[in-house]
N, C-alpha and C positions, 0 to 999 in steps of 0.2 A: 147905383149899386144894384145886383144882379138880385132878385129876391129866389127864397127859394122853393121850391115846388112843394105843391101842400098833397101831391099825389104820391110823393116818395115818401118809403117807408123808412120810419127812422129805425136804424139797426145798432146794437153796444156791435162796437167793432175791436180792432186790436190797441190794448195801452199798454205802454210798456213802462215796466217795473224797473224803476232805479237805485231797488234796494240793494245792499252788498251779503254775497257771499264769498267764499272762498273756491269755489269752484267756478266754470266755465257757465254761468245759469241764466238761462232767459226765463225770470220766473213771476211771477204775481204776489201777490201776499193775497192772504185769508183773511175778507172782513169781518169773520167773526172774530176775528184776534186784532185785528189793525183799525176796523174800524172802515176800510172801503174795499173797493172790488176793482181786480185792473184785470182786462182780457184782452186779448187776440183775435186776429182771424185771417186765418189764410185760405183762399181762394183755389181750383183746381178745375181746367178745362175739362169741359163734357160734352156730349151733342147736343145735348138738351139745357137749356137756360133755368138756372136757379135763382131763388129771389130768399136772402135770408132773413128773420125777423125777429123783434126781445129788444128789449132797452136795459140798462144797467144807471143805478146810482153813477156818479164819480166823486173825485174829492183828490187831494194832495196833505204829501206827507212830506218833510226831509228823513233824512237816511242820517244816523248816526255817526257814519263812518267818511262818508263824503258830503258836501254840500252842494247836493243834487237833489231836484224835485219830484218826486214820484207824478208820471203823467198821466189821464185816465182820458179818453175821448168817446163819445156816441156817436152815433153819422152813420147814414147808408149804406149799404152793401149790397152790390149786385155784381153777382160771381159765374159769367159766362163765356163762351166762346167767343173770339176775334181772329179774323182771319188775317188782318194786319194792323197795325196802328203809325200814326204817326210821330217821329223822331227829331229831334233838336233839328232845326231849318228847315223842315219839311218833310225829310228825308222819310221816307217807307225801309219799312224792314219786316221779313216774314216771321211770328209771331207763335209760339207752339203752347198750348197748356198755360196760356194767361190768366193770372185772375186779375178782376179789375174791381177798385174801391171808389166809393163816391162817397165823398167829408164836406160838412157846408163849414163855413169859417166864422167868427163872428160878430161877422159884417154880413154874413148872409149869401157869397158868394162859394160857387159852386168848385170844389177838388178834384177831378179824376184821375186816379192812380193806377197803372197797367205793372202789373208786376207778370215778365216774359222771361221764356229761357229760348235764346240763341247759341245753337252751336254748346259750346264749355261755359260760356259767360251767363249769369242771370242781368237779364234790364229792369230798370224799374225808370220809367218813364210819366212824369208828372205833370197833371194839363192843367190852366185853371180856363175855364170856359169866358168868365166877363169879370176885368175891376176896373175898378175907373181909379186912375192916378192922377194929381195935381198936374202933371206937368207932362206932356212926352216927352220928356230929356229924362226921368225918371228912371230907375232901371230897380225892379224887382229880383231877390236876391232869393235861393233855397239856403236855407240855415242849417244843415243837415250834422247828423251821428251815427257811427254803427256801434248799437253795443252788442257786446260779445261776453268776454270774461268779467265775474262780478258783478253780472248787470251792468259794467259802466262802459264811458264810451273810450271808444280805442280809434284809433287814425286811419283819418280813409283808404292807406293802404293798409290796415291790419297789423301794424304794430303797436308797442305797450303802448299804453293811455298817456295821454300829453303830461307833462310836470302839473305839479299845483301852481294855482295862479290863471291856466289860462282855460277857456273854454272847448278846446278840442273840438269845437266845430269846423266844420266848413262851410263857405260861403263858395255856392255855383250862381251864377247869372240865369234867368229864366230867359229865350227867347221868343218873339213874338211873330205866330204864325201870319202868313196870309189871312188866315181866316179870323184873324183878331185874338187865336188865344195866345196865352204866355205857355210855354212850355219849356223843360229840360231831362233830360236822359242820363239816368245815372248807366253803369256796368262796372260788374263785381264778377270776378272767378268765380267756377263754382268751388272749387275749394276752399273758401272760404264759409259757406252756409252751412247750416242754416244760421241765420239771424235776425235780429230786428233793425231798420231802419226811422229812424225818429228825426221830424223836423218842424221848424215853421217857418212860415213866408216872412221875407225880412227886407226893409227899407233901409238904403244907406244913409248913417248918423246925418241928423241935420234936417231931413227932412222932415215940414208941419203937417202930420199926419195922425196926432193923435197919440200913439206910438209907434217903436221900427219896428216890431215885432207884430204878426198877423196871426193869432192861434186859431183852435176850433172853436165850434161856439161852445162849448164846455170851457175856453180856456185854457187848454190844455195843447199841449203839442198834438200834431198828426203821427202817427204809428203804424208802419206796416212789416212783415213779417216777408220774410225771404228767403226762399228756397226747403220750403215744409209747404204743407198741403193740409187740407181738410180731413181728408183721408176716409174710408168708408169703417161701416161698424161690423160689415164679413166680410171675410171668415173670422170668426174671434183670433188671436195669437198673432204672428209673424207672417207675413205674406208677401211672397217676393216674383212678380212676374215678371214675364219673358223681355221687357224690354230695362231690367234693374232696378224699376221704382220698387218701394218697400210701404208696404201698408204694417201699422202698429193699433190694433186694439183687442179692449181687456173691460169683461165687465167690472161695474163697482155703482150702486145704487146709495149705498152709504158717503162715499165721497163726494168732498161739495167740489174739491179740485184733487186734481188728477198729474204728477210727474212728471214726464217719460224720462229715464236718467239715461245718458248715452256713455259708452266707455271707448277707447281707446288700447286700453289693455285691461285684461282681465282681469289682473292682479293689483287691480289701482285699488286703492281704498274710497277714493270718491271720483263720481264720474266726471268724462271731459266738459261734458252738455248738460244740463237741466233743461227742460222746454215745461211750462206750464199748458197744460191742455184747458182750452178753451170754455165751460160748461154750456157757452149758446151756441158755438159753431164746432169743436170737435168732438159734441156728444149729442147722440141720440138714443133716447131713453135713456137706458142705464148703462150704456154701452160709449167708451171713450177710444177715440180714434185720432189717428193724424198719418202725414205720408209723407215720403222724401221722392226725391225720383232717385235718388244713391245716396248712399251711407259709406263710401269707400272710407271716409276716414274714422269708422264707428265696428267695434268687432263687437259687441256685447252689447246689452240691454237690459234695465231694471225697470220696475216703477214706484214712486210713493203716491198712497192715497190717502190725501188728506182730508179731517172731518172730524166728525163728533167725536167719531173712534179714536181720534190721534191721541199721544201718551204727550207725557214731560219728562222732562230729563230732570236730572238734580236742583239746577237753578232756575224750573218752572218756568223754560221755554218750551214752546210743542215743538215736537219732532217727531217723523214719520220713516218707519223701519222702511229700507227699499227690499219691494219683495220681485220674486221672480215670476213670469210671464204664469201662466196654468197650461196655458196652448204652448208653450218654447218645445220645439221638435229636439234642441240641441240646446245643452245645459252647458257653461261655460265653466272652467274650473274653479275652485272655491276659491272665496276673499275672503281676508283676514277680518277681521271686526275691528270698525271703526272705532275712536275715540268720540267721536263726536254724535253718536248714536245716541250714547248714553242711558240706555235700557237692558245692556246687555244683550242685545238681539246681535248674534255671530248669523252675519251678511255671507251665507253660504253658496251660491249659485247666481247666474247670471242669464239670462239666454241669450242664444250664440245668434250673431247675424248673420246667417249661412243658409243655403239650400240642403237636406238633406240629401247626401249624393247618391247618386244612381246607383240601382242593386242589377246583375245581371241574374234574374229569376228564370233565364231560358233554359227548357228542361225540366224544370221542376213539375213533377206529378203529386197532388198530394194522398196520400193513404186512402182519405175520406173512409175508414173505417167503420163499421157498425159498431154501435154501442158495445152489443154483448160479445164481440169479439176483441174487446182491451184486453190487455195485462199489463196495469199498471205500475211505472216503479217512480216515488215521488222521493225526490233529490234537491241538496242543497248544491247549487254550483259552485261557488267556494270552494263548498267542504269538501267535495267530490274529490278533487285532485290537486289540492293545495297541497296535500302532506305528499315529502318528499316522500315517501314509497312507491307514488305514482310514474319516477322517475319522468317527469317533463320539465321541456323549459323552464326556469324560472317565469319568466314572460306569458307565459300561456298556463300554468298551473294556478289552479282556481279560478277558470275565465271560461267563457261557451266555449273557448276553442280548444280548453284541455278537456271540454265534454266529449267535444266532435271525435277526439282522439283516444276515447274510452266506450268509441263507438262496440266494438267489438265483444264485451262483458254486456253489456245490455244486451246485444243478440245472442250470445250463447247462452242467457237466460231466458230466450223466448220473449220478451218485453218489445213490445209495439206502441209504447205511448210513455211516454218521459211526464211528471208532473213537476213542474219546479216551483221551489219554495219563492215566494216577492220576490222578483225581479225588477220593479220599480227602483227611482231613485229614495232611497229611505237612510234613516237617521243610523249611522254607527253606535251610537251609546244606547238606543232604544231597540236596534234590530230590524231586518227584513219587512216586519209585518208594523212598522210602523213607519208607511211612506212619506214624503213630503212632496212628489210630483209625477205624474201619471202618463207621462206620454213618453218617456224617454228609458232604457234601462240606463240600472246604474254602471256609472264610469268604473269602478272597478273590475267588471264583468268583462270587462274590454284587454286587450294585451297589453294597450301602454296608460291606460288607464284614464281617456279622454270618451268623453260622449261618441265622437265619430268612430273610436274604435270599436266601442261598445255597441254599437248600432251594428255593425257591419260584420262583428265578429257574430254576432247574434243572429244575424240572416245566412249567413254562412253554414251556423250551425242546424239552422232550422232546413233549410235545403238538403245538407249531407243529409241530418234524418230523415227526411223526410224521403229520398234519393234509394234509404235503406228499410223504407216501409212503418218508419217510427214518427208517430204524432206526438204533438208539441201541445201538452193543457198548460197552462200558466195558472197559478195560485194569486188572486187580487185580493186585495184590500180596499173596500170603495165605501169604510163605514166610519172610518179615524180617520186620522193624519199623525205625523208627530207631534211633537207637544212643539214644538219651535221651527221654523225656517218653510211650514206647508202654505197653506191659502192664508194665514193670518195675517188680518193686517190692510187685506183688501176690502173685504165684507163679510166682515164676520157673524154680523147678523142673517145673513144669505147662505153663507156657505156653513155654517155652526148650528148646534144649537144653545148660543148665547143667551142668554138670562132668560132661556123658553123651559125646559127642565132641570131637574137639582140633578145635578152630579155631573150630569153631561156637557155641560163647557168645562169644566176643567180636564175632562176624556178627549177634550180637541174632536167632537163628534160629530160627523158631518151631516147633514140635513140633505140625503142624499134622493130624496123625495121631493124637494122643493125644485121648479122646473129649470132655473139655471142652472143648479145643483147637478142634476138629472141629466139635463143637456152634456155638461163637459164632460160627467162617465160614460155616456155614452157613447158620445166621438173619441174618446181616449179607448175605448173597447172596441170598436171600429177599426178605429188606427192601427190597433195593434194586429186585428187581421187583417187589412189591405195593405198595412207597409211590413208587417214582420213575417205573415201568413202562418200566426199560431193558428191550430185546430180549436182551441176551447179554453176554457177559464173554471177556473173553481173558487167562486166568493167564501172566501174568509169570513166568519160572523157571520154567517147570511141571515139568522134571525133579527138582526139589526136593522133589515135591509127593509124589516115589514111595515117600522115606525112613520106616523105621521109627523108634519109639523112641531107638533105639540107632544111628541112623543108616543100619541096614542097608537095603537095596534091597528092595522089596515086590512081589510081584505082582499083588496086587491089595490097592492100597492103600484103605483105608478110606475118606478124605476125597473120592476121584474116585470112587469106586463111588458112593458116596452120591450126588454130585450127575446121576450119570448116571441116579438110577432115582429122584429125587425127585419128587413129584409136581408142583412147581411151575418146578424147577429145569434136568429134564430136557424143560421143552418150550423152552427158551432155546436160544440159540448159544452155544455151548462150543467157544471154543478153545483149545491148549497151545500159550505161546509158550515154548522154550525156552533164551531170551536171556535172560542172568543178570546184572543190575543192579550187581553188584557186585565178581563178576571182570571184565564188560565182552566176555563170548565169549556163543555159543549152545552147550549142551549136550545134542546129540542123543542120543536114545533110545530105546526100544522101548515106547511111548506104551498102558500099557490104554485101550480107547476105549470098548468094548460098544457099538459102532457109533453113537456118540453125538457123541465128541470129534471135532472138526475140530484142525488141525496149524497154525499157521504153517513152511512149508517151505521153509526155509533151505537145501536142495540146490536148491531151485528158483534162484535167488540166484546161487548162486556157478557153477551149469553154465554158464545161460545166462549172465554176466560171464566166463565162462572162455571161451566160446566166441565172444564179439563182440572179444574181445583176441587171440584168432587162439591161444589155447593149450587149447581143450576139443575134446572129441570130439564128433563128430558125433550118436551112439548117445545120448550126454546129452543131448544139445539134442532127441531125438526123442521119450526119455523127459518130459522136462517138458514138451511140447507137447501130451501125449496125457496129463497128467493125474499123473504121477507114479506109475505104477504098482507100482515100486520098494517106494513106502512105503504107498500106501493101497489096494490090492488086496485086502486083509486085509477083505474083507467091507462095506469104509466106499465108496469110488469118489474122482472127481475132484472132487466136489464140496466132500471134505473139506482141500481141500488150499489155502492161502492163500498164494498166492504173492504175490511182491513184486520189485523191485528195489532199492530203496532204501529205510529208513526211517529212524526219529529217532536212530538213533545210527551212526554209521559215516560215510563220507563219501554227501554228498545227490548227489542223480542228475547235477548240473550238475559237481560234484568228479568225480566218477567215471571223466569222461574229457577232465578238467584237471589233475589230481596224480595220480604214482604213483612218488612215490621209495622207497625203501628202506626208509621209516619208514609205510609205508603199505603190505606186503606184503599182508598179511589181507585187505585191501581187496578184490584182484584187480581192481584199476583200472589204467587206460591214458591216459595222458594224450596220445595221437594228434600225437605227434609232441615238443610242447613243454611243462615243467612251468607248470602255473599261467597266469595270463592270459594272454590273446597279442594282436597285432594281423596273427599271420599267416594272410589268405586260408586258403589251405591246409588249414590245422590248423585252424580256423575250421569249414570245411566238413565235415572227416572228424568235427570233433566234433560237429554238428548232425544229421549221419546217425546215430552212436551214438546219442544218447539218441531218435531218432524210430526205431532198432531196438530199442531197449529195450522203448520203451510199447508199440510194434507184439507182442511176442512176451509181453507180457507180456497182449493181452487176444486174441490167439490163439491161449492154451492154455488149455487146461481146466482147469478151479478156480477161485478167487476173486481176481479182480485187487486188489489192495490198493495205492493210491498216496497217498505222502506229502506231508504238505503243504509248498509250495513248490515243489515238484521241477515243477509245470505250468506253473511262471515264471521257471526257471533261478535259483531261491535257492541261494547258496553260503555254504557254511562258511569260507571261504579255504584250504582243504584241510585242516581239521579232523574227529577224527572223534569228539571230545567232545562229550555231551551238553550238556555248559555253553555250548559255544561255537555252538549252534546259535541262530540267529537268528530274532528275532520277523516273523511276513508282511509284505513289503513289498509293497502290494496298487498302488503306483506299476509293478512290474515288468509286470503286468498288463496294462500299455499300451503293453510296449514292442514290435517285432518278434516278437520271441521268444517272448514271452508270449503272443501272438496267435494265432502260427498252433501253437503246443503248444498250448492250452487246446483251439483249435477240434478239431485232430487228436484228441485225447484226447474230447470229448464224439464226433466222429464213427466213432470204437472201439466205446464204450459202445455206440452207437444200433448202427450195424453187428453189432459182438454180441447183442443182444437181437435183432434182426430175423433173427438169425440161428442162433437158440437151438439148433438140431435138432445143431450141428455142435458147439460153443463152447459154451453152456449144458448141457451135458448132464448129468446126475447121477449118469449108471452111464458106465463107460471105451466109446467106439466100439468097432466091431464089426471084428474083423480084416481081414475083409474088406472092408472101407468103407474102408481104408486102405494106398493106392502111395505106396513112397518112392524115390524115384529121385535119381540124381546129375546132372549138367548136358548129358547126354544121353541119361536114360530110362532107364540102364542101373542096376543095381542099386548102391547107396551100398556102398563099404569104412567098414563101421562102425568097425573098432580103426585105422583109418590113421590117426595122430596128426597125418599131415601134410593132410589134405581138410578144407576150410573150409568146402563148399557142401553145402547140402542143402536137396530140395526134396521137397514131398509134396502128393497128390492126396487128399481127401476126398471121398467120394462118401455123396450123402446116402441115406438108408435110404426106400427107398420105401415098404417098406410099414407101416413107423413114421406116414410120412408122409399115408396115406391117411385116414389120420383130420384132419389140420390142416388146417381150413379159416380160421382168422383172418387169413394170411399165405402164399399158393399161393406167392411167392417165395423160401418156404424149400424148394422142392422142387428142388435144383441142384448142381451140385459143386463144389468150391472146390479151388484150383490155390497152394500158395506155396511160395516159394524162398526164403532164406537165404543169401546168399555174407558169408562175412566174412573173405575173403582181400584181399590188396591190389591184385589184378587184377581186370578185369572177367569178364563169364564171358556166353557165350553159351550161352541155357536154351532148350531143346527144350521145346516146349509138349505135353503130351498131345492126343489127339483128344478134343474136347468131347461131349458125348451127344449123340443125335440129335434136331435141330432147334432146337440152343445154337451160340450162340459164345462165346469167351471176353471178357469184358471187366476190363482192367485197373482195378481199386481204390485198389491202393496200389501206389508207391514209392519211398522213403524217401531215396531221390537224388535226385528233382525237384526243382525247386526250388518254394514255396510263389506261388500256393494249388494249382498241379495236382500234386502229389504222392499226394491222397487226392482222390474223389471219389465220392458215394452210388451216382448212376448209370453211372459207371465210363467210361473208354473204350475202344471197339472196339477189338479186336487185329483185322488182317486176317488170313485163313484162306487163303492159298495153296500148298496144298500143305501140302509140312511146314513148321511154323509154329516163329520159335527167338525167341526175346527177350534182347536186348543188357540185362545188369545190370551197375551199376558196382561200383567194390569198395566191401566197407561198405555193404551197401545189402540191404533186404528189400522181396519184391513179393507181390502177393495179385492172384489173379483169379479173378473168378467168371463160370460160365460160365448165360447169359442166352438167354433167344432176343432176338432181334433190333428186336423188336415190344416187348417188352414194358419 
């Protein structure tokens, strides 16, 4: 008898599981639950020679349902290159991507296993090196199985499993080389892999040999794996290179074993394939891998990860929810929810086995815009043009491509930057800002309602804009998930924070600071600029984003430093929004920025609102005009500051001064007399000056005006300030009054500010001096007086900033505005204009339409001392002009 080498390293290799399920499953069982441990291991050519190592328990079990042996084996493994080997009679054959297994038996004599692919066919070719047999008339026999479905064994050509009664094996003859060994050569299609092949060496009945049957030395059958691979553990997700092998891996540091579920069709309820993943051969660290070289019969992909975490079903068996890839480029359409789950977990998505198809980006220039020159308008895509008013396709109405085709109302508003509300895949019953997968938009966004559409419609639409000067910020979520169907389920101690803080695992709250954590938003924020070529992101919660661990408050938290200094990441627009999706407040903070981070600024908001309701201070309103100094003097300027009045959750701009009962405090709305609609004149009036004070002050302060959609056409929530109840565009509003001369007002802002960059555009705070704030006679403003309404201020443009602008000599002038938001009118003392100007009136938001605004302004007479009658509720602008020009 051959002994065997005390230099090879003994390695757990692949055993294969003869338990029964009801699906397609080459699976293991869990020795915390069964009581042993069975693995695999499949082998993959390299240039370099691999030596794998780990021992495992074994042991045997019957199967409930069949009376079949669970088999476990240890033995060698050495997983290299071969340039050929040899074939049943000697015969050579060229050899591609072998792996090769070495099993002692236990008798002591030496196995090697060549598992090859030739041509369509896989070989598996099986040597034994030295036995010594009674007799040379003898003839050693392979006793072989393939199981496939149920774990059990099916017939060498791959039909159903033999009747009961007989053993479904086959018996092939070993032949005896020249060179003394026994060897024989199986081939299998490959259409038929992956699977397992399980055998043992076998003597014909009769012979005195102790017994017919030759196992390993565990006892146990030999077991090898066919047509799957080791697979690497990068790129995390789905990876499919140019020659159609497919790499499959997915962290999970919590799972003892690891799934891969393979489908056939999307809409199957359980998949065709189970494959248990290896824990000594298809994982490294915490990272589980495996590889095919094709998958042609496989469209989808899931996985379960089993372990401490797993749950029980009603009759306290474990079972593991299959969840979807994190990495999946392409999300497969939804599956109905299993019966056999039994937790309630509805099996939503899948990831699609597919190459993300080619986008033709030739052509494309992007904006790359300066900060302080946005005019933001932040938009829900759905709602945009779902409502039939918008008159489009069924098909393309409420999708990127009825955006593309609404291209035209964004430009005649002057808007050069679109914000859209989560675009991610997220929860229907929970809403946009409650994602469950980060690298894909959702399928509905698409025309026929499939991931590829949605992907495609989405670049499409990013190019037209971008084609027409308009950048693309995207709104994330990178602090939740949904409560069902997100990362749960994988590691939830890694990706959560599970029994680390009170309240926050039941908030499904990601631990988006811990470095695996960390890693995937940031390649899914990557992603989304090199395959969608968004401009920028504006984090959702971003005070969330600050937390450690353990919950504690960071100062410089890992996940924002990183994106601040990435090399792809940090030439984007970064904004923190810190409105929280799920108390429904903003929670302000002390923002690390590294001069990178822009703010959405919610004091912006509530001063100026404070102050048109006759209850803020002057001193605030002076602040936000100049850019917010307060918060971003810190080295960033006004540039960094996004202001707004109104956006998608609170009351919209038209509520704001039509309800303001009791149950609306937060609000800091006014409803100008009477709650909710009215048909009084009056009120009527005083509300049409508010909101034409609102847009006025919000694009004559410095920072980024940001306007919500609808608020241009007086869309109303009926004084809600639920995000559910917010309404899809009624683009009929458009045509009415209202509509009109707010749209017009609102594009002649935009134009007026750009032509007016030196004062309004600017990206560092103006100059002290460049700025007189006077009260309604010149005299200096009582800033803390709670009771002064009025406030007016002189900008005087920098001349010798100036000397250099020659695109636009009419930005070289000073600008004059007032502010009363008392219920009196007020007579304003005009300053003296420079020498060889006068003033001309721009704006005044008492007029009545269309002379309220105008480009060229009209003459104020200059007699003497010059005073201007302003009514209450009402703001003016004048720029002073020569006369000529």
């Amino acid at each position: 008898m051959a002994t065997f080498l005390s230099s090879l390293v003994i390695q757990p290799f692949c055993v294969h599981n003869c338990g029964v399920t009801e699906s397609l499953k080459l699976a293991v069982s869990d020795h915390l639950t069964y009581g042993q441990k069975t693995k695999y291991q499949s082998g993959k050519m390299d240039e370099a020679r691999m030596l794998a190592h780990g021992e495992s328990k074994v042991g045997a079990v019957k199967s409930s349902h069949r009376n079949l042996s669970k088999a476990y084996v240890t033995s060698g493994i050495l997983v290299g290159k071969s340039g050929q080997r040899l074939g049943i009679g000697g015969k050579s054959k060229e050899q591609r991507k072998v792996a090769t297994y070495l099993f002692r038996t236990e008798f002591g004599d030496l196995v090697n296993v060549f598992v090859g692919k030739t041509g369509s066919a896989f070989t598996v070719n099986i040597e034994i090196s030295s036995m010594q047999l009674v007799s040379t008339d003898e003839t050693l026999l392979l006793s072989w199985r393939v199981y496939r479905s149920d774990s059990a064994p099916v017939t060498s050509n791959f039909q159903s499993s033999p009747p009961d009664g007989t053993t479904g094996a086959t018996e092939t003859p070993f032949v005896k080389t020249s060179e003394g060994k026994f060897s024989v050569e199986l081939e299998f299609d490959a259409k038929h892999t992956p699977f397992y092949l399980s055998f043992v060496l076998k003597f014909p009945m009769g012979v005195d040999s102790g017994s017919s049957e030759i196992r390993s030395h565990r006892k146990t059958s030999f077991s090898v794996p066919v047509g799957f691979g080791r697979g690497y553990p990068s790129p995390l997700g789905l990876s499919i290179s140019g020659d159609g092998s497919i790499n499959f891996s997915i962290f999970s540091s919590t799972a003892e074993s690891v799934v891969l579920c393979l489908y056939n069709d999307s809409t199957s309820e359980k998949p065709l394939l189970e494959l248990d993943l290896d824990p000594y051969i298809n994982r490294s660290g915490n990272i589980w891998h495996a590889s095919f070289e094709g998958a042609s019969n496989f469209v989808s992909y899931g996985y379960q990860c089993k372990g401490l975490k797993s749950h029980e079903n009603q009759d306290g068996l474990e079972v593991s929810r299959i969840v979807v890839d994190p990495y999946a480029k392409i999300l497969a359409p939804s599956i109905p929810k299993s019966r056999d789950q039994g937790l309630g977990f509805p099996l939503k998505f899948l990831g699609q086995i597919s190459i993300v198809p080619a986008f033709d980006w030739d052509g494309e220039v992007r904006p790359n815009l300066p900060m302080e020159k946005l005019f933001v308008y932040r938009l829900n895509v759905k709602r945009f043009t779902i409502d039939k008013s918008s008159q489009l396709p069924a098909d393309i109405a409420g999708t990127f491509s009825g955006l593309t085709k609404k291209l035209l109302h964004l430009k005649n508003l002057g808007v050069n930057a679109v914000l859209l509300e989560p675009i991610f895949q997220f929860d229907e019953k929970e809403g946009p800002y409650f994602p469950f997968h980060f690298f894909s938009p959702t399928n509905n966004y698409g025309p026929s309602g499939a991931s590829i559409s949605a992907i495609n419609s989405m670049k499409e639409m990013v190019k037209e804009l971008h084609a027409n000067g308009v950048e693309v910020i995207v709104e994330v979520v990178y602090t939740h998930t949904s409560v069902d169907g997100a990362l749960q389920g994988i590691d939830d101690s890694s990706y959560y924070f599970a029994n680390r803080v009170a309240n926050l695992e039941e908030r499904s709250a990601l631990n988006c600071n811990y470095p695996i954590v960390q890693q995937l938003l940031l390649d899914s924020l990557r992603y989304w600029v090199t395959e969608f070529h968004v401009d920028g992101f504006c984090f959702v919660n971003a005070s969330f984003l600050l937390q450690g661990h353990h919950g504690e408050l960071l100062s410089r938290p890992p996940f924002v430093e990183a994106i601040a200094f990435d090399p792809i990441l940090s030439k984007t627009k970064l904004v923190a929004d810190f409105w929280d999706p799920q108390e429904l407040v903003s929670k302000e903070t002390r923002f690390p920025h590294w001069k990178r981070w822009a703010e959405v600024n919610s004091k912006f908001c509530s001063d100026i609102r404070d102050f048109f309701r006759g209850e803020g201070l002057i001193s605030s309103l002076a602040t936000r005009l100049c850019g917010s100094g307060d918060v971003f003097s810190d080295g960033r300027g006004p540039a960094f500051s996004f202001n707004f009045i109104a956006r998608n959750v609170g009351l919209p701009l038209v509520d704001l001064v039509s309800f303001s009962n009791s149950n609306l405090a937060s609000e800091l709305s006014w409803n100008c007399g009477e709650e909710g609609p009215t048909n009084t004149l009056k009120v009527l009036e005083k509300r049409l000056k508010q909101i034409r004070n609102f847009i006025f002050v919000l694009f004559v302060s410095l920072g980024v005006p940001v306007l919500n959609m609808g608020d241009e056409c007086g869309q109303s929530s009926g004084g809600s300030v639920a995000f559910n109840d917010r309404r899809s565009f009624n683009w009929d509003l458009l045509k009415t009054d209202f509509g009109t001369q707010t749209t017009q007002f609102i594009a002649f802002l935009s134009s007026f500010r750009s032509r007016r960059f030196d004062l309004f555009q600017s990206r560092n705070f103006l100059k002290g001096e460049n700025i007189d704030w006077f009260d309604n006679n010149q005299s200096p403003p009582q800033w803390e007086d709670a009771s002064c309404k009025f406030l007016a201020v002189m900008l005087r443009a920098d001349k010798e900033e100036n000397e250099s602008i020659t695109e636009n000599p009419k930005t070289r002038s000073d600008i004059f505005m007032a502010f009363n938001a008392s219920d009196q009118s007020e007579s304003v003392a005009l300053p003296e204009p420079s020498e060889g100007t006068s003033w001309f009136r721009v704006v005044d938001t008492a007029l009545p339409f269309p002379g309220f605004f105008s480009s060229d302004g009209e003459l104020v007479p200059m007699t003497g001392s010059v005073t201007y009658e302003m009514q209450a509720h009402s703001c003016a602008l004048f720029e002073a002009k020569s006369a000529n020009a």
